[in-house]
C-alpha positions in Angstrom: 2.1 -34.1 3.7 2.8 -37.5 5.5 3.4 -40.0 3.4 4.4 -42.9 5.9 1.5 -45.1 4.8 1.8 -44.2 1.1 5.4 -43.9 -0.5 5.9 -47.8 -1.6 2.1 -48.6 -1.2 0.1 -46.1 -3.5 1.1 -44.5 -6.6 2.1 -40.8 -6.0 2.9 -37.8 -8.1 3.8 -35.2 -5.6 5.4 -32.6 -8.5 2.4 -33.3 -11.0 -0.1 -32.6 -7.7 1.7 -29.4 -7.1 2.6 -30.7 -3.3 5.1 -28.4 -1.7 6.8 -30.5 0.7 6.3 -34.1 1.7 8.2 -36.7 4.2 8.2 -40.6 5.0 9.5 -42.9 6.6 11.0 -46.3 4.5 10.7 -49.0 6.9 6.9 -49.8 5.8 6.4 -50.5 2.4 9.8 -49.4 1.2 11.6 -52.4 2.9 14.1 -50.1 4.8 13.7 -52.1 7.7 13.0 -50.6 11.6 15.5 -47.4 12.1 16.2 -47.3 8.2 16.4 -43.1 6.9 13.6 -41.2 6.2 12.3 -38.9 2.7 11.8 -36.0 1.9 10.0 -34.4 -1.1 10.3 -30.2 -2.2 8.5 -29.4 -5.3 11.0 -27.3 -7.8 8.3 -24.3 -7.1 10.4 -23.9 -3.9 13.6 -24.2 -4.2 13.9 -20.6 -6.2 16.3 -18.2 -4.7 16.8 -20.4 -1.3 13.2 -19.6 -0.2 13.2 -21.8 2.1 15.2 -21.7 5.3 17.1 -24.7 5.6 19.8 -26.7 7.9 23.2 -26.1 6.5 26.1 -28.8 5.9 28.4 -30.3 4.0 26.3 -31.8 2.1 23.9 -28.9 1.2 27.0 -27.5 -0.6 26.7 -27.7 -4.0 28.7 -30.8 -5.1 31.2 -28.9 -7.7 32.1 -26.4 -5.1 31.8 -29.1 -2.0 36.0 -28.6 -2.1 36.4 -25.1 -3.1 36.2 -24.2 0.6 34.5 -21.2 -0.3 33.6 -18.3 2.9 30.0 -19.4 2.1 28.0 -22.2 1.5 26.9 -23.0 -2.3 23.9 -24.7 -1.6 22.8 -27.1 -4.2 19.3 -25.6 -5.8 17.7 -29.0 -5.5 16.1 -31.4 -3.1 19.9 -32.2 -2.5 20.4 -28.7 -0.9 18.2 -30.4 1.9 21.0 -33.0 3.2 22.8 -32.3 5.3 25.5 -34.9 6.2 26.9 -38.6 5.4 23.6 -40.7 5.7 24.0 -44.4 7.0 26.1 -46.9 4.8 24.1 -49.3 6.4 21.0 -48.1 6.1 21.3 -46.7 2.3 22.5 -50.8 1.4 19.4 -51.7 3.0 16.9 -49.1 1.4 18.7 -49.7 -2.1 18.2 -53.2 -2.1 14.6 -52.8 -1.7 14.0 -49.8 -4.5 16.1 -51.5 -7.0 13.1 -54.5 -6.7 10.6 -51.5 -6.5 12.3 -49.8 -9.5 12.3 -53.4 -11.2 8.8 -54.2 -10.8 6.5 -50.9 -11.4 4.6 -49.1 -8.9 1.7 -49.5 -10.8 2.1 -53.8 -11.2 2.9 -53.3 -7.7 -0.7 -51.3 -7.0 -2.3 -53.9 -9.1 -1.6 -56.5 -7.5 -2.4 -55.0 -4.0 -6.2 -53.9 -4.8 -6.5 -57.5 -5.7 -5.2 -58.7 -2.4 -7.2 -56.2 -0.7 -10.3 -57.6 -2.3 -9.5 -61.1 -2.1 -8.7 -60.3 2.1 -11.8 -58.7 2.6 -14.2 -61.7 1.0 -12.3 -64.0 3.0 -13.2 -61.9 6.2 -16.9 -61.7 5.2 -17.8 -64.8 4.1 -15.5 -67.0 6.7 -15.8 -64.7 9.7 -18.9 -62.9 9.3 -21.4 -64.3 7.0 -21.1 -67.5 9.0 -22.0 -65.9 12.0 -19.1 -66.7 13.9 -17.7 -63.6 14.6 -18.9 -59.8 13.2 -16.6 -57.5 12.5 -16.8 -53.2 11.8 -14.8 -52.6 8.7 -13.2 -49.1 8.8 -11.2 -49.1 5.6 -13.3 -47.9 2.9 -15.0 -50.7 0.4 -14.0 -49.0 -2.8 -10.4 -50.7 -3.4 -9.9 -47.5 -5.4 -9.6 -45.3 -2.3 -7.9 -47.9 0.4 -3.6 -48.9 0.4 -2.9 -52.2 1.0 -4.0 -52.0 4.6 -7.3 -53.1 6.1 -8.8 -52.4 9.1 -11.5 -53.9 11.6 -12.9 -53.8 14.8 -14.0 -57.3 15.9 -17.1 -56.9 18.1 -18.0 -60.0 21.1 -13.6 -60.6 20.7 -11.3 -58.2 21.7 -8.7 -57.5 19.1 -5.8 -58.4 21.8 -7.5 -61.8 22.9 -7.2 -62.6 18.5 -3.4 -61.0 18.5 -2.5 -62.9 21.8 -4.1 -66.8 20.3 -2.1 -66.2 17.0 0.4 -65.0 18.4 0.6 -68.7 19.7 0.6 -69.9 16.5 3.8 -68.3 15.1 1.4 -64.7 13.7 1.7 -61.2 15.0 -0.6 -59.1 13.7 -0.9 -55.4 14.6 -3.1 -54.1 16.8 -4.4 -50.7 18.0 -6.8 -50.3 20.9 -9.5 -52.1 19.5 -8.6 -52.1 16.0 -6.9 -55.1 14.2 -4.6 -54.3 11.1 -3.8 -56.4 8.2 -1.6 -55.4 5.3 -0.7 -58.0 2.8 2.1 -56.3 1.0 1.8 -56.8 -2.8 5.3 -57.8 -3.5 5.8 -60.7 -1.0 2.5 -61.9 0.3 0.9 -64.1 -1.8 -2.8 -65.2 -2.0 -2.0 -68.5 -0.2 -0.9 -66.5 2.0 -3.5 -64.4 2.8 -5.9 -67.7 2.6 -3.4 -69.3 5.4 -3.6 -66.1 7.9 -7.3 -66.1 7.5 -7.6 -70.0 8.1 -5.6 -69.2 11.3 -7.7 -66.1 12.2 -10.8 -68.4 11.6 -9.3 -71.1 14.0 -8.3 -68.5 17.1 -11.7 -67.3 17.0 -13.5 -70.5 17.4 -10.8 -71.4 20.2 -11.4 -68.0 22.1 -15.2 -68.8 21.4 -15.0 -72.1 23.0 -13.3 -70.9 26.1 -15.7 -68.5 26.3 -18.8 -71.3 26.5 
């Protein structure tokens, strides 16, 4: 499984699921920051007898053998038989700093709080964009907060999305575009509701501008 858009956003229980083998990046929710290391999940179920053909180094080695200089490798019978040298100093700091607030707060306060954004993000969008008639919009996140992250994702229809990410972008906002698809994800731990009221304000605002140029 990719988990890119989950790990940090969703809770997950990849050895109670029975997954087999999962990877992410962590500079999404995690915090890691752009270029920060990647994850990797094995479930237990797989790491019997070495079944699975692996990269060996000097890490792999089992850590009470590591200096035994043994004529073959000891691999460790964990996930940790996966490694395979040093990882980045640099970018472990970074990634610890972030899971020790992740590890502080709860995944599940954290999930809470985020299907409550989510909601909160959407009304705004349909009663100040939509329901107003001054611009429509295709929502393709699914309604059900239940089975959304913290992302959401429209399609704005008479504005394209890069004429609404190039007139906030004026403003001091970058949002994320793709083709014709805007994304917004307030992330639960930082973005507040103010927030999400402020970047809606200024969506609101860039519309009516593009709107007027337009006329």
């Amino acid at each position: 499984w990719d988990l890119a858009h989950a790990v940090g956003n969703v809770p997950l229980k990849l050895h109670d699921w029975q997954v087999d083998f999962a990877v992410w990046c962590t500079y999404k929710y995690l915090n890691g920051g752009a270029g920060c290391i990647g994850g990797v999940f094995v479930h237990s179920n797989n790491l019997k007898d070495n079944q699975l053909a692996t990269l060996d180094g000097w890490w792999s080695n089992n850590e009470s053998t590591r200096f035994a200089m043994l004529d073959n490798i000891d691999r460790d019978t964990t996930a940790l038989g996966f490694r395979v040298s040093n990882p980045s100093i640099h970018q472990c700091a970074a990634l610890a700093a972030s899971l020790d607030i992740f590890e502080e707060v709860g995944i599940e306060q954290i999930r809470a709080k985020s299907m409550i954004a989510t909601q909160y993000l959407q009304h705004l969008l349909q009663t100040e964009l939509a329901d107003t008639g001054l611009c429509q919009f295709t929502l393709l996140t699914p309604l059900n907060p239940q089975e959304r992250g913290a992302q959401l994702s429209f399609r704005p229809i008479g504005i394209t999305a890069q004429q609404i990410h190039d007139e906030l972008e004026k403003v001091g906002v970058v949002i994320d575009i793709r083709d014709d698809i805007i994304r917004i994800a307030p992330a639960p731990l930082y973005n507040s509701f103010t927030d999400i009221f402020q970047f809606v304000t200024l969506l609101k605002e860039a519309i009516i501008t593009l709107k007027s140029i337009c006329e």
